[in-house]
C-alpha positions as CSV (number, residue, x, y, z in Angstrom):
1,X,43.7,64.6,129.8
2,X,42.7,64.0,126.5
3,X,43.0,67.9,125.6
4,X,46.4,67.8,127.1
5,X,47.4,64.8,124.7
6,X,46.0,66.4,121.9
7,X,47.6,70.0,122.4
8,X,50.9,68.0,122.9
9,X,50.4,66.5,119.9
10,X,50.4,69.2,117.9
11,X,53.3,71.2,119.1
12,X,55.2,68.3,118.4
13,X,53.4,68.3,115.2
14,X,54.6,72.3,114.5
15,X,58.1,71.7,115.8
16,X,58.5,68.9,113.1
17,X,57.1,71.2,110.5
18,X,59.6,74.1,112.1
19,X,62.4,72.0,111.7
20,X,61.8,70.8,108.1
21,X,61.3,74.4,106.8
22,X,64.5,75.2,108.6
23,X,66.0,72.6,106.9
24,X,65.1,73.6,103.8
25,X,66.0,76.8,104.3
26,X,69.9,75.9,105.3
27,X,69.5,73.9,102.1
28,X,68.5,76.6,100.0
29,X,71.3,79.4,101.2
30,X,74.2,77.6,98.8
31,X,72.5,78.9,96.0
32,X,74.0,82.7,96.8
33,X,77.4,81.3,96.1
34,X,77.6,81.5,92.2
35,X,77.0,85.5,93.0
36,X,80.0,85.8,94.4
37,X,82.1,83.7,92.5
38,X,80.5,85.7,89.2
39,X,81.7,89.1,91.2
40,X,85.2,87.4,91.8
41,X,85.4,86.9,88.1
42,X,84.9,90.3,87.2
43,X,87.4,91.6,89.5
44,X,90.2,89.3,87.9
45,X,88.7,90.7,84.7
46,X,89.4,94.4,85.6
47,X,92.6,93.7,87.3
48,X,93.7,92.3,83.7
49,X,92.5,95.6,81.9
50,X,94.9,97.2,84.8
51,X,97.5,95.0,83.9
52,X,97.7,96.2,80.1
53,X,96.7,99.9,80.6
54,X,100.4,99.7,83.3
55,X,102.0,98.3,81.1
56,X,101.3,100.7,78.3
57,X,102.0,103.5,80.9
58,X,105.2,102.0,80.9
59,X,105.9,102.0,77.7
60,X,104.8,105.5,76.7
61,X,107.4,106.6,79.4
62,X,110.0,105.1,77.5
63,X,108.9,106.8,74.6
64,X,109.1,109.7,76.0
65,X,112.5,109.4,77.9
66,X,114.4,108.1,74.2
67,X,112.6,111.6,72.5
68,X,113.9,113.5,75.0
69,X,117.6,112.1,75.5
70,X,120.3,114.7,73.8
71,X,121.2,111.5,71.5
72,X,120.4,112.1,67.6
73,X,118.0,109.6,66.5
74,X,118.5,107.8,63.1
75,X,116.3,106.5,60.9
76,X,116.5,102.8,62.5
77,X,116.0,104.5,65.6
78,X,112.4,106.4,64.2
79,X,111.3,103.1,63.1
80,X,111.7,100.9,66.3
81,X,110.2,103.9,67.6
82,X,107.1,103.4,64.8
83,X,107.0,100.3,65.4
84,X,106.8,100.8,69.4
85,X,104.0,103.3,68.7
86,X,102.1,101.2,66.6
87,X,102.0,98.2,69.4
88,X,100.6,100.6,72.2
89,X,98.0,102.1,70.0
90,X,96.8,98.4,69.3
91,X,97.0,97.3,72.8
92,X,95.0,100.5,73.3
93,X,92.4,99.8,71.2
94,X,91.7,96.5,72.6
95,X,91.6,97.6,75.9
96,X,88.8,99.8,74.7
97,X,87.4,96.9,73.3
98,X,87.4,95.4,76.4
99,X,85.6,97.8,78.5
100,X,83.2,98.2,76.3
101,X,82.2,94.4,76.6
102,X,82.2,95.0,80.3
103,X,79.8,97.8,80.2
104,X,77.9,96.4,78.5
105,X,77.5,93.0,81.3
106,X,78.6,95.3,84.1
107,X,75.4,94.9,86.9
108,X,74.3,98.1,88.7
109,X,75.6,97.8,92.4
110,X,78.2,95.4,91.8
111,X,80.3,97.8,93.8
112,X,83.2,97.7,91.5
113,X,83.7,101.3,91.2
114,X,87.1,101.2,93.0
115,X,88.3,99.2,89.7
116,X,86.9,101.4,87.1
117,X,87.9,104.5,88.9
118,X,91.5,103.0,88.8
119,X,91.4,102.0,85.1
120,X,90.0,105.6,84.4
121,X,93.0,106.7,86.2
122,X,95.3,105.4,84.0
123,X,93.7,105.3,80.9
124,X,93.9,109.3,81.9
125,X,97.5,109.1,82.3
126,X,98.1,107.3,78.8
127,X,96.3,109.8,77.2
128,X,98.2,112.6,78.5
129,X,101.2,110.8,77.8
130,X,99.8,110.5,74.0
131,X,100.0,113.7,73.6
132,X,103.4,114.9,75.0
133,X,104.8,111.7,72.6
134,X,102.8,113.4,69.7
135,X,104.0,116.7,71.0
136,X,107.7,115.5,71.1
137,X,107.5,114.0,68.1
138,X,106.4,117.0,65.8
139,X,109.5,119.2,67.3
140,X,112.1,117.0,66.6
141,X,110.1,116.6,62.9
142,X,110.5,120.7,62.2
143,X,114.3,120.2,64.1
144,X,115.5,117.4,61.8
145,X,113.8,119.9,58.6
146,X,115.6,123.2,59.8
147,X,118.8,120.8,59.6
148,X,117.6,119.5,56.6
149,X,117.6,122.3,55.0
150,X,120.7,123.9,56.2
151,X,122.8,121.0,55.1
152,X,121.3,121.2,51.7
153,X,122.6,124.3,51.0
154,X,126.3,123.4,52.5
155,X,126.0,120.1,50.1
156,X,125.6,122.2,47.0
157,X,128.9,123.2,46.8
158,X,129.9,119.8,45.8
159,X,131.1,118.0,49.0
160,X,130.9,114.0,48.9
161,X,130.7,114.0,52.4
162,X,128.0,116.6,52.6
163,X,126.1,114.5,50.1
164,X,125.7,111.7,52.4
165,X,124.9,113.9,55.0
166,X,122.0,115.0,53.1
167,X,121.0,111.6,52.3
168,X,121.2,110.5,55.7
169,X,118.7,113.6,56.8
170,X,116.6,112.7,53.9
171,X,116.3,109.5,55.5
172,X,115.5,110.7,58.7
173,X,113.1,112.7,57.7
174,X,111.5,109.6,56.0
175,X,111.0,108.2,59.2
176,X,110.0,111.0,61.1
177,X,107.0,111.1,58.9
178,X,106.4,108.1,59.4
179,X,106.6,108.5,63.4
180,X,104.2,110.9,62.9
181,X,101.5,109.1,61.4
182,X,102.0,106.4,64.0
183,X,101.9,108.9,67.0
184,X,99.0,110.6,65.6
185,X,97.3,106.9,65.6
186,X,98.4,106.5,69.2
187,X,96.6,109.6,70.4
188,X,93.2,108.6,68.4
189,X,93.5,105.5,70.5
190,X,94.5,107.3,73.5
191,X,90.9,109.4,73.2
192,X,89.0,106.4,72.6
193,X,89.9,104.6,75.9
194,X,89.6,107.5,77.8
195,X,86.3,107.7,76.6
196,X,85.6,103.8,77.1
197,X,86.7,103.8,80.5
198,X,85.0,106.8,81.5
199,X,81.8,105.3,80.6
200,X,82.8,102.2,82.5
201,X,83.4,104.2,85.4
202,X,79.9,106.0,85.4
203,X,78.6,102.7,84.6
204,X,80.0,100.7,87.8
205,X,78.6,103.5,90.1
């Protein structure tokens, strides 16, 4: 009897113990939650870096759709142009900035590859777009000088009206040079965050 008090005694004992440990336990799970919440946060991170790189897509298709409209571009034209081109290229450059600070904290198996492959996408896209802006922008350059020089000679003969011309195409040529330095900045930028988000990319794998 006494045996029988004694092993009932200490099951009671062990459940007691069970139960506290399991307690503890329950306790202790809560602590996985800052994981997910630090995950959370670098999604909204890479959905922002989405965000710009669209926008910029955006942009550059505008660009592109102005270069390629039959209307004659004037030298304010070329400028907002410039100044268009100048905008991307920084927002480009920050975006590289950007993904370089995530590689740099990006965790191995973080299973955020879905992200990085997107923002390699486009940062693809802007970078081909780059260069058919750059592309677009050098032929209407040797255009606006074959013109250039063809009114030159018809403004020798004396013409006031042919001598504005020529001013105005001098002009224009101002600011196509000028466009030209700026698109040539835009595709430097263009490279880099292709290059940036391709290392992201391999990075997040």
């Amino acid at each position: 009897m006494k045996n029988k008090i004694a092993l009932t005694a200490g099951l009671i004992l062990l459940s007691g113990l069970g139960l506290a440990f399991a307690g503890a336990e329950a306790k202790a799970a809560p602590k996985a939650a800052p994981e997910v919440k630090q995950e959370d946060a670098k999604v909204t991170e890479f959905k922002g870096i989405l965000f710009k790189l669209v926008r910029q897509d955006e942009y550059l298709d505008e660009a592109i759709e102005t270069l390629d409209s039959s209307k004659r571009l004037s030298a304010h034209d070329l400028s907002a142009m410039g100044l268009s081109l100048k905008m991307i290229a920084g927002n480009l450059n920050r975006v590289s900035v950007l993904n370089k600070n995530e590689f740099a904290s990006i965790q191995p198996g973080a299973n955020l590859s879905k992200y990085t492959n997107a923002i390699l996408s486009y940062s693809k896209s802007v970078n081909r777009k780059s260069a058919l802006v750059s592309a677009r922008v050098a032929r209407l350059a040797a255009a606006t000088k074959k013109a250039g020089m063809r009114d030159a000679v018809s403004s020798k003969k004396g013409a006031k009206k042919g001598g504005r011309k020529l001013l105005q195409l001098l002009e224009e040529q101002k600011a196509l040079a000028a466009l030209a330095a700026d698109a040539r900045t835009l595709r430097s930028a263009s490279r880099s965050l292709n290059a940036t988000s391709k290392w992201l990319y391999i990075a997040s794998k």
